[in-house]
N, C-alpha and C positions, 0 to 999 in steps of 0.2 A: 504494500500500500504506500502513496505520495503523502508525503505532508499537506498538512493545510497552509494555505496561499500564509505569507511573514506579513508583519505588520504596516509594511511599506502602504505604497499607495497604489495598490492593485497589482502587485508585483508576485508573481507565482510562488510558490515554497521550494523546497530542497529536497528529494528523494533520495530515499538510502538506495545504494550502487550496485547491493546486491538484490534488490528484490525480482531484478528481469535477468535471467541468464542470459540472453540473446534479443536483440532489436531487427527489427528489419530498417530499420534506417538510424545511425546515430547524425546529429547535428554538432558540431564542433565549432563555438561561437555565439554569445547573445548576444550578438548586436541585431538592428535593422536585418540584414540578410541573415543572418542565424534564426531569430524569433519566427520571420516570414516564414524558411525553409520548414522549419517545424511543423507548422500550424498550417502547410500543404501539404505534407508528407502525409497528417494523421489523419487531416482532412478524407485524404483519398482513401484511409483505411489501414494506414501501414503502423507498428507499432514503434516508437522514433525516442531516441533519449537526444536531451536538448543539454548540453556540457559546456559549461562555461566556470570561468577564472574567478570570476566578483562574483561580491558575495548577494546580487540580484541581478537581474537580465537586463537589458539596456544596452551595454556595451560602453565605450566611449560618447557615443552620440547621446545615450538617454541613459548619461549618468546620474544614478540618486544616490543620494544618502542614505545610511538604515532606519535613520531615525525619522518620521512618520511627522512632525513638525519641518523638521530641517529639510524635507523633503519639497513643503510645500509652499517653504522659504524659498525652494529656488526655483520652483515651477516656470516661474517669468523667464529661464535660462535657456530655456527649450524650447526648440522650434518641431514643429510635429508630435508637440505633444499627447493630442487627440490619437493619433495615428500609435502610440505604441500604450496608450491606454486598449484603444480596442482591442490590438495583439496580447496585450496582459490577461485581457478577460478572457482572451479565445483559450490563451494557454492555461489557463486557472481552470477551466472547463474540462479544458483535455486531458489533466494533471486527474479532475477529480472520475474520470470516466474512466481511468486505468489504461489509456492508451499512448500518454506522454508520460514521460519521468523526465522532468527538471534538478541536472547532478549540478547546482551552484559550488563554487569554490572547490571547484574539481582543475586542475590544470592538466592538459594534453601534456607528456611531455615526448612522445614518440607515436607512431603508426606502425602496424605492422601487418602483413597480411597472416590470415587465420586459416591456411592451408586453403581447401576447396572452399569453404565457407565464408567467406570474407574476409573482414577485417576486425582487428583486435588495435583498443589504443588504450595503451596504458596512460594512468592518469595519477597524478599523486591529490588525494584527500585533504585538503588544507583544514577543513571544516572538523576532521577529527579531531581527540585530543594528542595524538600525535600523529605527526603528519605521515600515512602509510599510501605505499602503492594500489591503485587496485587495475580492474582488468574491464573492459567495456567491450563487448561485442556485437558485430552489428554487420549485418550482409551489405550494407552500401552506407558509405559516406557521401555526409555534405558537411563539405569545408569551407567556413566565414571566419577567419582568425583575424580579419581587418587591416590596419596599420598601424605605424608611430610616426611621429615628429619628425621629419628629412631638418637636419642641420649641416650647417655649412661651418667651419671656422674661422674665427677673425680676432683680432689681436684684445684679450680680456673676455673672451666667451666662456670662460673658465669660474670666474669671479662669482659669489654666491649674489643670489637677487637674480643673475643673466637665468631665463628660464624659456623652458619652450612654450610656445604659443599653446600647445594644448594642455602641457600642463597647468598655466596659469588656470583656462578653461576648468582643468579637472578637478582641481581645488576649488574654485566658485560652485558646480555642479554638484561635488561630488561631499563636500563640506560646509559650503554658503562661505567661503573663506577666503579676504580678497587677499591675492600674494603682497600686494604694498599700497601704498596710500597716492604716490606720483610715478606713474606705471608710462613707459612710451612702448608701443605695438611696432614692431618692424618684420618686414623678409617679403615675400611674392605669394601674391594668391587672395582668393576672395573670405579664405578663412579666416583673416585677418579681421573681419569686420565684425561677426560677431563674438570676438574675444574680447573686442576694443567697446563694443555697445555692450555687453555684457557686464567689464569694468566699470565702464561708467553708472551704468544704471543700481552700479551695488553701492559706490558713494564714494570710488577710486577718483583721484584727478589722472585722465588718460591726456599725459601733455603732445601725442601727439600717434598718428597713425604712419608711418614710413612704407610704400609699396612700390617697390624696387624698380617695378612692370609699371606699363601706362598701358588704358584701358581702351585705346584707340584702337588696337590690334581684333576687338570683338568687331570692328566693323568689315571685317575681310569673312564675318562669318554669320551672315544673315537670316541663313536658313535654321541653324542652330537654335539662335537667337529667338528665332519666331517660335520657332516647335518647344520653345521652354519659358513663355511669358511669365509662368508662376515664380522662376528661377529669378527674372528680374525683379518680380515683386517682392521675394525676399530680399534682394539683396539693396532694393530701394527701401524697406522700412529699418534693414540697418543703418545705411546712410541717413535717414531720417532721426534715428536715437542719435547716432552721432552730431549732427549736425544742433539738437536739444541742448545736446552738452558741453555746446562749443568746441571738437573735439577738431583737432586740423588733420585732416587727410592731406598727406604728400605724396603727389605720382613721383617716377623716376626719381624715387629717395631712398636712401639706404644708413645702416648703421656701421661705423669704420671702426671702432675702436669700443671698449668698454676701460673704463674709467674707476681707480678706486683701492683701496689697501688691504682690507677685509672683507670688503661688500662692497659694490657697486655702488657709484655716488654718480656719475656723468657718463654719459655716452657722445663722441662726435658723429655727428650724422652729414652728411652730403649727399648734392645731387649727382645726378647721373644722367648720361648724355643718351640717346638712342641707342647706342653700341654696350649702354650698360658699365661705361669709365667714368670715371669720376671728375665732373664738371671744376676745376681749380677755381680756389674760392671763393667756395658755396659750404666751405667746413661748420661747422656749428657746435658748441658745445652746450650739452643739455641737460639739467640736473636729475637724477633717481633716485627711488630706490630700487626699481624695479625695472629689467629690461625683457620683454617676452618677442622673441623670434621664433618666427616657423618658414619653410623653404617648401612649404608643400609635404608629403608624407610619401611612406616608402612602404608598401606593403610585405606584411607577415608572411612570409613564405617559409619555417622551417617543415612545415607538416605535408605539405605538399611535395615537397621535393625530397623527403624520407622515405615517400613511396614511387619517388619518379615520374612525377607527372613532368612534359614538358616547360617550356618558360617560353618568353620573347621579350624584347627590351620595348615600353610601350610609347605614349608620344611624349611623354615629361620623361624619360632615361627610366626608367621603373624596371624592375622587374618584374612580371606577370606570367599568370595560369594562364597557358593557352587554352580554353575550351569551346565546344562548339554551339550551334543555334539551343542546346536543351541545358546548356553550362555544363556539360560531360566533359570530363578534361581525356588528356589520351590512355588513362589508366581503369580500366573495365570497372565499373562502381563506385568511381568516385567522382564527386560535381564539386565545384566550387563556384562561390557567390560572393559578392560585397567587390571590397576593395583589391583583395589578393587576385582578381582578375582585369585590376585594373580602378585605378582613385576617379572616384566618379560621385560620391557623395550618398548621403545616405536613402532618397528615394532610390535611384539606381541597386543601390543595394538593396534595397527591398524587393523591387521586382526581380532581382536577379533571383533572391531568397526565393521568392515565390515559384519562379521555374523551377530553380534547381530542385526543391524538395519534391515538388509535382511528377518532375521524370525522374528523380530516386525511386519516388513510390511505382511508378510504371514502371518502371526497368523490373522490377519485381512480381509483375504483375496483376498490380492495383488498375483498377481502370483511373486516370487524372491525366486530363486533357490538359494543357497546356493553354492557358485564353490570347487569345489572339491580340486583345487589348494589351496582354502585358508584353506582348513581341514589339507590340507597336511603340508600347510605353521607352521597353529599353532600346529601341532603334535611335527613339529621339533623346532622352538620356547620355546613349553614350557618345551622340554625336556633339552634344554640348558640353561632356567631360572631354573632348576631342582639342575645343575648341576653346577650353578653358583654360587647357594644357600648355597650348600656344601664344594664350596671351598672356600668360602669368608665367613665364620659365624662370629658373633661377638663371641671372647674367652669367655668362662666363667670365670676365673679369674680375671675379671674385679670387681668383686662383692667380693672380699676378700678386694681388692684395695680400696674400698668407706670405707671413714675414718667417727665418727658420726658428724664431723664437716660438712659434706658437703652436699650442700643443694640439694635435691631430687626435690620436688616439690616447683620452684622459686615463683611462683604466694601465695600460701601461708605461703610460707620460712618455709615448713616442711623440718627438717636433717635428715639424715640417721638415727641419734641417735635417734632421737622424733619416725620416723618410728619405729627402733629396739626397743621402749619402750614400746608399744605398741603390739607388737608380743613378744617381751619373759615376759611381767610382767602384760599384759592388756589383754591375750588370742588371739588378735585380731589374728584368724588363714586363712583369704584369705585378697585378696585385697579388694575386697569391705568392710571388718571389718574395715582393716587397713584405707580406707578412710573414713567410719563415724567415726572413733575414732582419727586420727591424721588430718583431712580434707587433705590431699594427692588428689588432684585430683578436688578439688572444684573452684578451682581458674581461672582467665581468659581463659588461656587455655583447661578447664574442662578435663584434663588427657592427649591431643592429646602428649605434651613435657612428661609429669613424669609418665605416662601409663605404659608404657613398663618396665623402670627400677624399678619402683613401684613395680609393680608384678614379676618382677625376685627376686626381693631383699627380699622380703615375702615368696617366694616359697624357695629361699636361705636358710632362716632362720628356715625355718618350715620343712625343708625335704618335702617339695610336688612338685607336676608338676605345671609348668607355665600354669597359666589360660588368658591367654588376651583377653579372652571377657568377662571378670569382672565390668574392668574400658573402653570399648570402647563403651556403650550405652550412647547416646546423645539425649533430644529430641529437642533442638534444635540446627541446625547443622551451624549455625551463627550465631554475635551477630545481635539482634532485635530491634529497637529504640521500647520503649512503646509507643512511638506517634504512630506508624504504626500500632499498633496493635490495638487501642481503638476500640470496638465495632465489634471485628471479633467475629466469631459464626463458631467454630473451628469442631462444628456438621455438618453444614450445611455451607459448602462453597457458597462466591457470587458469579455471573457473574460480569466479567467484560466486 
């Protein structure tokens, strides 16, 4: 039996892990595309465990707090609210009919397949009182693991206060909790906007919005544009809170330096020319506590590529699921949905949820048709994630600007310079050289933070093309207590 739905605000409960020996579909991820996938899977008939990290479903986009007050403190934070209210009820329903099991603060930390019968993904139990292994089995996967914060480095990005653009976010959402009092918002992309309206409306002074890109580039893409008016209307009622709060949005502006002894006091910020260089005395120095940057976001891919699902590099350098019109990636029952096929935001995600879980349960022999509306939905969707893509890139310029003092990979305080010694004097000619010869990428984070700049900064140096699936193979996709693991038989998976 599932628990009854936690005290949240309409938020599902937590099922004990062993009550179903076997699923017909497990969902890996509660975000937007996770939640969706579920609640088409069971829909069709199939019997689906919903496995997620946090400790309620949401994901990053519909982050709550546990606390049933503090939750409804930040209601105002959340855009589609409605939209994962009614997916909360659906799965609360389904939870009590015995055909969902919601395993919250459950972590993935591997896949494996489960001889003829599918697949097995070990998962470590945070939720117990001590954190143990367990074993989830399920004839097809759907995979929603989402993304993280894409950063860039630049001279004091290190400094406490410098924060990433979602984590500011996650902290507002996820605790009503503003990170500082005089907060400036920088880096490329339209995400920027509601971290910067968000700040402001909790009672932050946001001194300033910096977006690296100019917004002119949406006019080369009309058709997009049109097939996604809802898109603009979101993104005009942020401008609208912004503009409430006096808040200065800078096109073609960016942040050069971080400023400070302890913590973050100043940031200089300058213009930027078309080419994305930095316009000569346009410098500005600007007081904080708080600096939050984001460069756009890098999708989760350790679980997917544990099992071999193909990749492609997408139109913002990403690495992504290749999958097809039903989200089938190229490995016989597994789908993947959301961002890990590509950053495209969270209605995208959603319909992708919605296929993917639909033709899990088909693949299986569920009758679940596929609605035509949602093919249509993600047609125009991805074509606006397409086009997002290209008006918001990170400059490249940014990679002239990394001086060798500045630290690349924080977890093993490799510099720019250790990097660049190793590529002009050590031969190291890709990223994977560069990180067995400089350990770039070894450190707590295993590359998910210094991946990306890692590999630009090598492909920089060497005149090649950016490879990012050098440094995105993981095999395990969270940390593992070794208690948890003693005497697993990683061949032969247990029942639990």
């Amino acid at each position: 039996m599932t628990t009854s739905p936690s005290d949240g605000p309409g938020m599902p409960g937590r099922a004990d892990v062993g009550t179903r020996r076997a699923y017909d579909v497990a969902v890996v991820g509660g975000g937007p595309a996770g939640m969706s996938a579920a609640v088409a899977a069971v829909d069709a008939g199939a019997r689906v465990a919903l496995i997620d990290g946090g400790s309620a479903l949401g994901g990053q986009y519909w982050r709550h707090p546990p606390d049933r007050a503090l939750a409804t403190e930040v209601a105002g934070q959340h855009h589609g609210l409605r939209h994962y209210r009614r997916l909360a009820r659906s799965i609360a329903a389904q939870e009590r009919s015995g055909r969902l099991d919601v395993l919250t603060r459950h972590d993935v930390w591997t896949l494996e397949r489960n001889g003829d019968h599918g697949f097995a993904a070990r998962v470590i139990d945070r939720a117990a009182a001590t954190e143990q292994e367990r074993v989830v089995r399920a004839s097809a996967l759907v995979l929603a693991p989402g993304a993280y914060d894409r950063q860039v480095p630049f001279p004091g990005w290190t400094l406490p206060g410098v924060m990433t653009a979602g984590g500011v976010q996650a902290l507002l959402k996820g605790s009503a909790t503003v990170a500082g009092q005089r907060v400036l918002v920088a880096g490329t992309g339209p995400f920027l906007l509601p971290v910067a309206a968000g700040l402001a409306s909790a009672g932050a002074t946001v001194v300033g919005v910096h977006e690296a890109s100019s917004t002119a580039e949406w006019a080369s893409h009309p058709g997009a544009v049109a097939r996604n008016v809802t898109k603009l209307a979101e993104g005009a009622g942020y401008a609208a809170r912004l503009a409430r709060h006096r808040v200065p949005y800078r096109l073609r502006s960016t942040v050069l330096e971080a400023h400070g002894d302890d913590q973050v006091q100043e940031v200089t910020t300058a213009r930027l020319d078309s080419a994305g260089r930095v316009r000569p005395g346009t410098e500005e120095r600007v007081a904080v506590d708080v600096l939050a940057v984001g460069w756009g976001f890098t999708p989760q891919l350790e679980l997917p590529l544990a099992l071999g699902c193909a990749t492609r590099t997408d139109t913002d350098g990403s690495l992504v699921v290749v999958v097809d019109d039903e989200q089938r990636t190229t490995v016989g029952g597994i789908f993947v949905a959301g961002e890990a096929c590509g950053v495209g935001g969270a209605a995208l995600a959603a319909v992708e949820g919605r296929i993917a879980g639909a033709a899990a349960a088909r693949a299986l022999g569920h009758d679940a048709p596929v609605a035509a509306r949602d093919r249509r939905q993600r047609t125009a969707l991805r074509g606006f994630a397409r086009a997002m893509h290209r008006t918001y890139p990170v400059p490249e310029p940014w990679l002239d600007r990394v001086t060798d003092d500045v630290l690349v990979c924080r977890c093993e305080e490799v510099s720019a310079g250790r990097l660049r010694e190793v590529v002009e004097e050590l031969g190291a000619d890709d990223p994977r050289s560069a990180k067995l010869m400089a350990r770039v990428g070894m450190g707590w984070c295993q590359g998910r933070v210094c991946g990306y700049p890692a590999s630009c900064l090598v492909a920089h140096w060497t005149g090649t093309d950016v490879d990012p699936a050098q440094l995105a193979s993981r095999p395990v996709a969270t940390p593992v207590p070794l208690a948890a693991l003693a005497g697993t038989d990683l061949d032969e998976p247990t029942r639990t």
